[in-house]
PDB file with one MODEL, atoms N, CA, C and O in Angstrom:
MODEL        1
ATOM      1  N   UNK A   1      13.526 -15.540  52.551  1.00  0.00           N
ATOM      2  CA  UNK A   1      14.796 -15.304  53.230  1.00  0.00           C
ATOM      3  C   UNK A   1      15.770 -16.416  52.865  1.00  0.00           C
ATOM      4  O   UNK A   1      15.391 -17.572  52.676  1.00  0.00           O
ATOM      5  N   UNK A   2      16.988 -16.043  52.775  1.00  0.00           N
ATOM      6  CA  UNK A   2      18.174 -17.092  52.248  1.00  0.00           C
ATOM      7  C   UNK A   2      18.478 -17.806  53.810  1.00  0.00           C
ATOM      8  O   UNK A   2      18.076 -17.506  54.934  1.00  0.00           O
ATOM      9  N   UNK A   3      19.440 -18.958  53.272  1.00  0.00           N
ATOM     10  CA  UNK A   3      19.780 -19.570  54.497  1.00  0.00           C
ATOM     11  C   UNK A   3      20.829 -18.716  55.897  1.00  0.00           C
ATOM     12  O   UNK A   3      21.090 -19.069  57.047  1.00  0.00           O
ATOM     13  N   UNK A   4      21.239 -17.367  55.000  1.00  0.00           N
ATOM     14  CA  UNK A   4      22.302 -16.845  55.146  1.00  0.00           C
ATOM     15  C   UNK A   4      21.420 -15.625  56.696  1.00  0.00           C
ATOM     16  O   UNK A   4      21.768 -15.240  57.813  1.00  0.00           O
ATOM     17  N   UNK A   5      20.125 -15.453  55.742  1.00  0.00           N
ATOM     18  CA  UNK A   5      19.392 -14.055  56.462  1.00  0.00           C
ATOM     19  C   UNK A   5      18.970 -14.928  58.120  1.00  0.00           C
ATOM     20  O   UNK A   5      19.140 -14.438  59.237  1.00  0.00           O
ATOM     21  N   UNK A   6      18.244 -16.684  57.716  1.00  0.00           N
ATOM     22  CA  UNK A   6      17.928 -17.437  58.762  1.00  0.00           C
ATOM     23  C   UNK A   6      19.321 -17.431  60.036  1.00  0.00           C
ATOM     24  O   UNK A   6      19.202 -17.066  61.206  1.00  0.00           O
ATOM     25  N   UNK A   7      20.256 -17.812  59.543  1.00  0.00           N
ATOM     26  CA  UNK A   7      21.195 -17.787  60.338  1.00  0.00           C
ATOM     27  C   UNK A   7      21.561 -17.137  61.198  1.00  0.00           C
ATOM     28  O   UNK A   7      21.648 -17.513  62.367  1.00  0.00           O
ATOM     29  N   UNK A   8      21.945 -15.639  60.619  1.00  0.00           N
ATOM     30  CA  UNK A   8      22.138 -14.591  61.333  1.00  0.00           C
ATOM     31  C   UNK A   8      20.734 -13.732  62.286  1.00  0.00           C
ATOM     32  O   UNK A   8      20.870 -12.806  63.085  1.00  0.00           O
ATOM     33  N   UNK A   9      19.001 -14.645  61.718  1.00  0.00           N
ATOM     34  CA  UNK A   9      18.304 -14.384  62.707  1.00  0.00           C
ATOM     35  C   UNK A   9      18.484 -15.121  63.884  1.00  0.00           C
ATOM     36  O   UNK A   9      18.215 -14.766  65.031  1.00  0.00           O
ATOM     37  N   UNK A  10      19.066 -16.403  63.416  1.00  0.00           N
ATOM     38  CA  UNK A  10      18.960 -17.114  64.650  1.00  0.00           C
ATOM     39  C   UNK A  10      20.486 -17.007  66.286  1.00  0.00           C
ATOM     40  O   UNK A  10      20.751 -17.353  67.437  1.00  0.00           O
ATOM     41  N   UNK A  11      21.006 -16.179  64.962  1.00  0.00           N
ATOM     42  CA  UNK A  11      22.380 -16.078  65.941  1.00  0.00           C
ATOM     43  C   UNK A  11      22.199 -14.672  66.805  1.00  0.00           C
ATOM     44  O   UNK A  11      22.687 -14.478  67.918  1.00  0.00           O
ATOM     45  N   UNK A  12      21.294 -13.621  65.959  1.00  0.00           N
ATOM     46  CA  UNK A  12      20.970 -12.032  66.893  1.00  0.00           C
ATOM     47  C   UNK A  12      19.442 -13.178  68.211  1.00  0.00           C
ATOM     48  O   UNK A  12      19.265 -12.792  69.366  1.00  0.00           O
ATOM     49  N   UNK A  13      18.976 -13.908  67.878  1.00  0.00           N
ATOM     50  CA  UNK A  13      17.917 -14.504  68.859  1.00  0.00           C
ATOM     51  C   UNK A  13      19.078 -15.204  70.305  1.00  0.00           C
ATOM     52  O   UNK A  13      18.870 -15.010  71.503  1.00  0.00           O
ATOM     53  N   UNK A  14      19.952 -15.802  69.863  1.00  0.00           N
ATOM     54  CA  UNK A  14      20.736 -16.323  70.649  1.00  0.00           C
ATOM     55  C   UNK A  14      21.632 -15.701  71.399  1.00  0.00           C
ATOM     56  O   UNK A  14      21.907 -15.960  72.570  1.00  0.00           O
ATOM     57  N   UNK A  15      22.279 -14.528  70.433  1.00  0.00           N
ATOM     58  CA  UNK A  15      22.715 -13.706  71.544  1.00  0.00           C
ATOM     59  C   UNK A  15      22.338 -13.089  72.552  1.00  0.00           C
ATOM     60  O   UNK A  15      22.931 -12.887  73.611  1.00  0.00           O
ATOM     61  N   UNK A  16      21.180 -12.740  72.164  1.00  0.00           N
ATOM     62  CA  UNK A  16      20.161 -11.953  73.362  1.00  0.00           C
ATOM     63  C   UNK A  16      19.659 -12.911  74.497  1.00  0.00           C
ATOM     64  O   UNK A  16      19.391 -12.613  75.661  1.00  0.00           O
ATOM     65  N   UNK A  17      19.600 -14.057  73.920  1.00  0.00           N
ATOM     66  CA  UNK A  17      19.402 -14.731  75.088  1.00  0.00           C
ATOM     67  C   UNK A  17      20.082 -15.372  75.790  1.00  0.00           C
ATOM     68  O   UNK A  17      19.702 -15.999  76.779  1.00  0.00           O
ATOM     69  N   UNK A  18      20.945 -15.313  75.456  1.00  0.00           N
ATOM     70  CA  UNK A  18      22.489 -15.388  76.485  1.00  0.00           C
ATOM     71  C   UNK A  18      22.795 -14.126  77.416  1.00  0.00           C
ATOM     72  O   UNK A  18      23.493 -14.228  78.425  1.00  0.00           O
ATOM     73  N   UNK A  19      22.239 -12.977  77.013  1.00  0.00           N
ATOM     74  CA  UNK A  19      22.686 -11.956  77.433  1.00  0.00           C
ATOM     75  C   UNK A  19      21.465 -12.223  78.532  1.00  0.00           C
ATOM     76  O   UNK A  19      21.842 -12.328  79.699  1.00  0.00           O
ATOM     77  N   UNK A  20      20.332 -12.318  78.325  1.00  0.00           N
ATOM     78  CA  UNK A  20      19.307 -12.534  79.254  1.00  0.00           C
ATOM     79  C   UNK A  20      19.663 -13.442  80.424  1.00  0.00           C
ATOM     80  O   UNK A  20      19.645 -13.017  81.580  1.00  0.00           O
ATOM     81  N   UNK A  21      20.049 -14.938  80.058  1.00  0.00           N
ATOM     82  CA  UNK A  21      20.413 -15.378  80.883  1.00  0.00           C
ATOM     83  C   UNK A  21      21.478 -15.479  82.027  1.00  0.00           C
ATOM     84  O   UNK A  21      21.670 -16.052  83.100  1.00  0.00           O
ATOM     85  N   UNK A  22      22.125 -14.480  81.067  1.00  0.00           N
ATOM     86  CA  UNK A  22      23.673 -13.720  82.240  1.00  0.00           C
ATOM     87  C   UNK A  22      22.727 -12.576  83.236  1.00  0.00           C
ATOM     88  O   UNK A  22      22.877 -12.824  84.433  1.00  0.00           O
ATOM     89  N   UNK A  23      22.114 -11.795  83.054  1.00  0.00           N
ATOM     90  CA  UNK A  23      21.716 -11.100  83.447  1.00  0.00           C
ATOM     91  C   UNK A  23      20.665 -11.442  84.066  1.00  0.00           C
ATOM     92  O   UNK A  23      20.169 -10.489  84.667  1.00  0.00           O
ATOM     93  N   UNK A  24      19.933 -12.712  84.211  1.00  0.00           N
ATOM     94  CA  UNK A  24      18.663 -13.322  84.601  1.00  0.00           C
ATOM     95  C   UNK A  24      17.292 -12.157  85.016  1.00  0.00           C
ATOM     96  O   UNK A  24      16.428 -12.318  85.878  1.00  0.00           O
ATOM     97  N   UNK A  25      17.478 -10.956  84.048  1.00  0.00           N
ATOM     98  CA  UNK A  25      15.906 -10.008  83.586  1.00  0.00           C
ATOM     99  C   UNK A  25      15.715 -10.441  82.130  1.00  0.00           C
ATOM    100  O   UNK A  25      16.176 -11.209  81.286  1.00  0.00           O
ATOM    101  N   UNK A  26      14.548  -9.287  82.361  1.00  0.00           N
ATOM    102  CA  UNK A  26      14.096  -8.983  80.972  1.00  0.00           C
ATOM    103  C   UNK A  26      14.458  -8.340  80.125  1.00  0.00           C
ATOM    104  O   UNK A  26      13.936  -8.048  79.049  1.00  0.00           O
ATOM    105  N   UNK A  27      15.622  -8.014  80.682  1.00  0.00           N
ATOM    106  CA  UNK A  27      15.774  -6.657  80.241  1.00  0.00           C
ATOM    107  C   UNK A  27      17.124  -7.139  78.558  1.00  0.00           C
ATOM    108  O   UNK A  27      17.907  -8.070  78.748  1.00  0.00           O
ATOM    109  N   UNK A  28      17.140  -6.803  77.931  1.00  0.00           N
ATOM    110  CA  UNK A  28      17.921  -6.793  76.196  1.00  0.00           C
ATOM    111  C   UNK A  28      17.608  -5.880  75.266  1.00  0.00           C
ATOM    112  O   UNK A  28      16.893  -4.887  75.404  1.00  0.00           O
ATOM    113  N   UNK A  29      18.221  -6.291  74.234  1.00  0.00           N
ATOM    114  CA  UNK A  29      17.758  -5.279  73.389  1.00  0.00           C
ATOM    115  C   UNK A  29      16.807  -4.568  73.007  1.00  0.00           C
ATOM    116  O   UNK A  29      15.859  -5.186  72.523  1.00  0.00           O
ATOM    117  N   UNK A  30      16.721  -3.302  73.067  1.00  0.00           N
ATOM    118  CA  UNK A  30      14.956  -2.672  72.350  1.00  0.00           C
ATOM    119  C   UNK A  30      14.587  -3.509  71.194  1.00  0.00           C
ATOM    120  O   UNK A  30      13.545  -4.132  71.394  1.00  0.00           O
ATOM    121  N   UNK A  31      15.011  -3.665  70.299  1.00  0.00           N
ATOM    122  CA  UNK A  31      14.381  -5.103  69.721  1.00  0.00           C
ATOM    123  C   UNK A  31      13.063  -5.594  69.765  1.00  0.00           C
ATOM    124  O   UNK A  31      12.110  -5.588  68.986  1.00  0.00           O
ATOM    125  N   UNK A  32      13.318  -6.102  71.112  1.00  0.00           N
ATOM    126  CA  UNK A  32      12.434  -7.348  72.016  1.00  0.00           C
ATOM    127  C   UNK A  32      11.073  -6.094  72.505  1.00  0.00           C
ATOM    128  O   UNK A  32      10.043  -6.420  73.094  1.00  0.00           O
ATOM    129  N   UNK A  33      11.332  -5.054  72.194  1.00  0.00           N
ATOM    130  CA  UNK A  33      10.028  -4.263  72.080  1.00  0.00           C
ATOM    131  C   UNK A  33       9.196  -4.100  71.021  1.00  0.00           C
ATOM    132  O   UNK A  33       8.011  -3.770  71.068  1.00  0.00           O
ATOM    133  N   UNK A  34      10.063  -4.421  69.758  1.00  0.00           N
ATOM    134  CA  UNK A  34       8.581  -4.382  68.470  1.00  0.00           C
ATOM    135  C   UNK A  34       7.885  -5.857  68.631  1.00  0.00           C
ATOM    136  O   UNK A  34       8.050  -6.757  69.455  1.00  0.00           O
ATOM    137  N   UNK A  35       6.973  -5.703  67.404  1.00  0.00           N
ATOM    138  CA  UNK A  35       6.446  -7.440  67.231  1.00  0.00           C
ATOM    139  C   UNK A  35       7.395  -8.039  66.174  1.00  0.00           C
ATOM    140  O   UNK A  35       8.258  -7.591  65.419  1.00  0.00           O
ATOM    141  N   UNK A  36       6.989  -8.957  66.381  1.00  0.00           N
ATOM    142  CA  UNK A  36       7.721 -10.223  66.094  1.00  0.00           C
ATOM    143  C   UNK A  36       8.722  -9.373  64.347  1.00  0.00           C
ATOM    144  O   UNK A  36       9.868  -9.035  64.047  1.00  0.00           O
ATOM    145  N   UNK A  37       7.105  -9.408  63.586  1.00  0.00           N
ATOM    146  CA  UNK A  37       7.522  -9.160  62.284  1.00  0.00           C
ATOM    147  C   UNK A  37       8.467  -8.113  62.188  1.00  0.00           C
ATOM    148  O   UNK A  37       9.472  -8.330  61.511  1.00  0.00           O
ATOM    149  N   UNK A  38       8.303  -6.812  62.844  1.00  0.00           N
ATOM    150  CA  UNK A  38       8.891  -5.929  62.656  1.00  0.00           C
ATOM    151  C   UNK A  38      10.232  -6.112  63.050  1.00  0.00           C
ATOM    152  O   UNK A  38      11.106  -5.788  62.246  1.00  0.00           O
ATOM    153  N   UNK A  39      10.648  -6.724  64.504  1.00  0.00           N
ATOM    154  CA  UNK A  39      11.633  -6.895  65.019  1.00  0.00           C
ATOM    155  C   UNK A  39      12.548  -7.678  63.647  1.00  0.00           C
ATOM    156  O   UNK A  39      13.561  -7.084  63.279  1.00  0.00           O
ATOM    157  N   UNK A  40      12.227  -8.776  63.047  1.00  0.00           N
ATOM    158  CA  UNK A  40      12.432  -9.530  62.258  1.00  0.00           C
ATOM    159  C   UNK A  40      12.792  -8.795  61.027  1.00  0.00           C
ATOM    160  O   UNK A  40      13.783  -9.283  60.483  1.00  0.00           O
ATOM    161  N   UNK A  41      12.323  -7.840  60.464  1.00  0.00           N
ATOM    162  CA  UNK A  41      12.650  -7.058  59.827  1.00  0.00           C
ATOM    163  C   UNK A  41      13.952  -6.320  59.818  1.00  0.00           C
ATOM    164  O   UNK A  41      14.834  -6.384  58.961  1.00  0.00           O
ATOM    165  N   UNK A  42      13.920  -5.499  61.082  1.00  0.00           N
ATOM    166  CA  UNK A  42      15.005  -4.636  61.670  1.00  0.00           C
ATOM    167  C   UNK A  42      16.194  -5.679  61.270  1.00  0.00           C
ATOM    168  O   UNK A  42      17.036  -5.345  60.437  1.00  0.00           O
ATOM    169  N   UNK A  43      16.226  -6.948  61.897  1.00  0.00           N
ATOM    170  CA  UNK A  43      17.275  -7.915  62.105  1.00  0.00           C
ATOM    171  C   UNK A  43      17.829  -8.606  60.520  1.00  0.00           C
ATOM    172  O   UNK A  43      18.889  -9.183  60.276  1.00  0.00           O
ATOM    173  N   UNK A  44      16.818  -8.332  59.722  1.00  0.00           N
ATOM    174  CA  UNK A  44      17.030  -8.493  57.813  1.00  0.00           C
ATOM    175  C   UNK A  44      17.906  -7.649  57.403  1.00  0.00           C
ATOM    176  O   UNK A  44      18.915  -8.001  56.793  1.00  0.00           O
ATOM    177  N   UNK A  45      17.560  -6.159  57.755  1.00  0.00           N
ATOM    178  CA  UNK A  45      18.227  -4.830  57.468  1.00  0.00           C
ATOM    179  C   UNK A  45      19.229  -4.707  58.467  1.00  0.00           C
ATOM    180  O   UNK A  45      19.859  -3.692  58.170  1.00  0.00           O
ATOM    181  N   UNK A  46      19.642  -5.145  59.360  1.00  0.00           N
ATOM    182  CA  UNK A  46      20.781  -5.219  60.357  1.00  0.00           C
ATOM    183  C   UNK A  46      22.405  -5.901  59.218  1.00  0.00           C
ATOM    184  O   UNK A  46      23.488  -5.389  58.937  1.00  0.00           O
ATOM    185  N   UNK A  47      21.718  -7.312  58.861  1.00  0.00           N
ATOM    186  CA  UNK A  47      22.964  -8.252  58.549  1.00  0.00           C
ATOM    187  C   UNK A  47      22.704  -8.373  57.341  1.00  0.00           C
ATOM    188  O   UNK A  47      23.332  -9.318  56.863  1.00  0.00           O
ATOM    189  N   UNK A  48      21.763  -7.607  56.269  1.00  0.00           N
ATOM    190  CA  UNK A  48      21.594  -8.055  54.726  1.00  0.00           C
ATOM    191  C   UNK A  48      22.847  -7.847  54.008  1.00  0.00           C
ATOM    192  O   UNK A  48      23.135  -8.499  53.004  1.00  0.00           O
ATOM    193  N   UNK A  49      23.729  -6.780  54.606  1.00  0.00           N
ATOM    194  CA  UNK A  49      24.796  -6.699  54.091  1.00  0.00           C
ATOM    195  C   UNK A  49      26.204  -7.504  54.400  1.00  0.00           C
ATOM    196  O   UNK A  49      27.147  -7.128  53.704  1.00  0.00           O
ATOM    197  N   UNK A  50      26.459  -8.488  55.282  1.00  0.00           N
ATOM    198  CA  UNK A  50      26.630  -8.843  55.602  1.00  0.00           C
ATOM    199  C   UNK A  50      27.555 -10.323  54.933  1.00  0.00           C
ATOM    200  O   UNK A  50      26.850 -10.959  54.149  1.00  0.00           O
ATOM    201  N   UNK A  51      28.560 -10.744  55.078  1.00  0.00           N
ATOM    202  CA  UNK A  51      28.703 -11.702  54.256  1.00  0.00           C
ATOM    203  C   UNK A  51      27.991 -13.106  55.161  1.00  0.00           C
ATOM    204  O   UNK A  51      27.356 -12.852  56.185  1.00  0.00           O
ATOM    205  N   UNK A  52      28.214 -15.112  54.528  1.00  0.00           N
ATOM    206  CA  UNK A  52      27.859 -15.338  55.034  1.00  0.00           C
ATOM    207  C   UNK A  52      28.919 -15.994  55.960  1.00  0.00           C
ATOM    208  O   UNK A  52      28.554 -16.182  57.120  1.00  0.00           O
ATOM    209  N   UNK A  53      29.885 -16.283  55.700  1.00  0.00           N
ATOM    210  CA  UNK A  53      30.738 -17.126  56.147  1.00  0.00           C
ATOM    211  C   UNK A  53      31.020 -15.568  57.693  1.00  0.00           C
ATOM    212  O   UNK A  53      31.427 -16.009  58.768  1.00  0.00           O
ATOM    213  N   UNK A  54      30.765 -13.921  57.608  1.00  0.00           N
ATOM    214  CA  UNK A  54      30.707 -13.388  58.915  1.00  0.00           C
ATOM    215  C   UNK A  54      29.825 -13.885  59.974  1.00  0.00           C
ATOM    216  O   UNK A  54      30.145 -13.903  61.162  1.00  0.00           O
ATOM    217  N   UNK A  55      28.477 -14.369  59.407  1.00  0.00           N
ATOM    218  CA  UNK A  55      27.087 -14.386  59.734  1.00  0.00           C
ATOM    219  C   UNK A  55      27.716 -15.938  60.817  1.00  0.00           C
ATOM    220  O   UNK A  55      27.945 -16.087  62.017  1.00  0.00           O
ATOM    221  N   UNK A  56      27.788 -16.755  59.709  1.00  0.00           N
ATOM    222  CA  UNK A  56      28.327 -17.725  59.921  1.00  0.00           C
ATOM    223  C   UNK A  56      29.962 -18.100  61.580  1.00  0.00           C
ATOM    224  O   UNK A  56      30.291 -19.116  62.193  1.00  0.00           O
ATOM    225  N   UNK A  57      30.282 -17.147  61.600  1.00  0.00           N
ATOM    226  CA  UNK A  57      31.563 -17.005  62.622  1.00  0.00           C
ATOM    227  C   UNK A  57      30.851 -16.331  64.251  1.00  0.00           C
ATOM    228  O   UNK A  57      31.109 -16.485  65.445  1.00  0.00           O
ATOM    229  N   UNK A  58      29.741 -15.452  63.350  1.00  0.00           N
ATOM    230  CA  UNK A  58      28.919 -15.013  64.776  1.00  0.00           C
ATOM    231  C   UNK A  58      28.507 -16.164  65.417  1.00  0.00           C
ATOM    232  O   UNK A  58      28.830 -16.614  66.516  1.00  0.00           O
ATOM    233  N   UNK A  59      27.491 -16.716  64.291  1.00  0.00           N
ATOM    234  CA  UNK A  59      26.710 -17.651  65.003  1.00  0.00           C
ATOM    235  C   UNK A  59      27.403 -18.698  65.855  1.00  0.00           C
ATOM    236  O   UNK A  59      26.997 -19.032  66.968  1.00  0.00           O
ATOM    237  N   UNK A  60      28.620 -19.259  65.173  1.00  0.00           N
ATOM    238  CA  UNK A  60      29.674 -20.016  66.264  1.00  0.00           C
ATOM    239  C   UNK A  60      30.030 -19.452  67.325  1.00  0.00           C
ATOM    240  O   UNK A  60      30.366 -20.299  68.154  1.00  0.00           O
ATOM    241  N   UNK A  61      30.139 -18.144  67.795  1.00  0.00           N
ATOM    242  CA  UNK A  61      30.947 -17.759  68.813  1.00  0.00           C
ATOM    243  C   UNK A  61      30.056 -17.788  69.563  1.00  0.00           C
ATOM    244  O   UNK A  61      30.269 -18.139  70.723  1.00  0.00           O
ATOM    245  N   UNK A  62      28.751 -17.420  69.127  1.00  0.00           N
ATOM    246  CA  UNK A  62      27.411 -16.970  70.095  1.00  0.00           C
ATOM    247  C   UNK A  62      27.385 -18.320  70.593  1.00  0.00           C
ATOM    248  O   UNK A  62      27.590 -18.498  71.794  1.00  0.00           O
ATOM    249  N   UNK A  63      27.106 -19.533  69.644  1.00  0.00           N
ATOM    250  CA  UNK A  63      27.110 -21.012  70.006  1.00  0.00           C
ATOM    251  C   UNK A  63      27.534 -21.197  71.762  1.00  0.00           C
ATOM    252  O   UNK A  63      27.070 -21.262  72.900  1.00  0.00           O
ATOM    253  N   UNK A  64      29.009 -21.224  70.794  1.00  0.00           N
ATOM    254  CA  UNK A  64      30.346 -21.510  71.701  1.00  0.00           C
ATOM    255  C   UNK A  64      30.552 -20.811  73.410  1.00  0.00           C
ATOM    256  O   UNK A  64      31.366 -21.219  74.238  1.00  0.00           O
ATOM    257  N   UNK A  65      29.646 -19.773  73.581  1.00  0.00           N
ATOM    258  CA  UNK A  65      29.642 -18.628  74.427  1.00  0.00           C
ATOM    259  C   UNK A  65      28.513 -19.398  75.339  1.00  0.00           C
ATOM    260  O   UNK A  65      28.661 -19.503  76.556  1.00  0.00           O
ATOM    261  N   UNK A  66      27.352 -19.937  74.634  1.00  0.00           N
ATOM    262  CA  UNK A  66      26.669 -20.566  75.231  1.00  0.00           C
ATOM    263  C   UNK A  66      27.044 -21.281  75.848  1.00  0.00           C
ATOM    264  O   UNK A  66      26.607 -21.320  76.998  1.00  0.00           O
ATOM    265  N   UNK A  67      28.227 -22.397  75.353  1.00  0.00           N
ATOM    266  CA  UNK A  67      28.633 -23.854  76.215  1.00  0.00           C
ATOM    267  C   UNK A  67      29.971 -23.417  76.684  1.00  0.00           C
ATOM    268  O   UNK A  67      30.998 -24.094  76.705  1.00  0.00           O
ATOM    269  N   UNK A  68      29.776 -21.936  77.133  1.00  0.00           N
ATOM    270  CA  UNK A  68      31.265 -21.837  77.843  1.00  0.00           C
ATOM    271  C   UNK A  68      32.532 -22.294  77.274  1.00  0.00           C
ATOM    272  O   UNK A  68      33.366 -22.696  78.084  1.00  0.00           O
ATOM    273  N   UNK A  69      32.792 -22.306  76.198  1.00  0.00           N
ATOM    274  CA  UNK A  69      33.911 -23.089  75.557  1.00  0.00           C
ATOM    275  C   UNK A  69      34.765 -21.478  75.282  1.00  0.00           C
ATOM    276  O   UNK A  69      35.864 -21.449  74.729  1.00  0.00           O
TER     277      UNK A  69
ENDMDL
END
């Protein structure tokens, strides 16, 4: 995986768990119902197309959303 595919896994992981923690369940994306690999997969084929500097603007906002900014 490129630094580009890591990123945008780590920014679809973060969003969801922001969304979790607004919502304080379990409840998020179906996603969070496959295993790991597969989920991980889905999330390859989600943003492969993707540029990185988009990937890149998610992951800030998701950041930023976190620290309330």
């Amino acid at each position: 995986m490129s630094v580009k595919d890591i990123l945008a896994h780590i920014a679809w992981f973060e969003r969801e768990m922001i969304g979790l923690l607004h919502q304080r369940t379990l409840a998020g994306s179906d996603l969070w119902n496959l295993p790991s690999d597969e989920r991980n997969a889905v999330i390859f084929q989600l943003n492969r197309r993707r540029s990185l500097q988009d990937i890149r603007q998610e992951a800030e906002a998701v950041f930023n959303n976190y620290l309330g900014n």
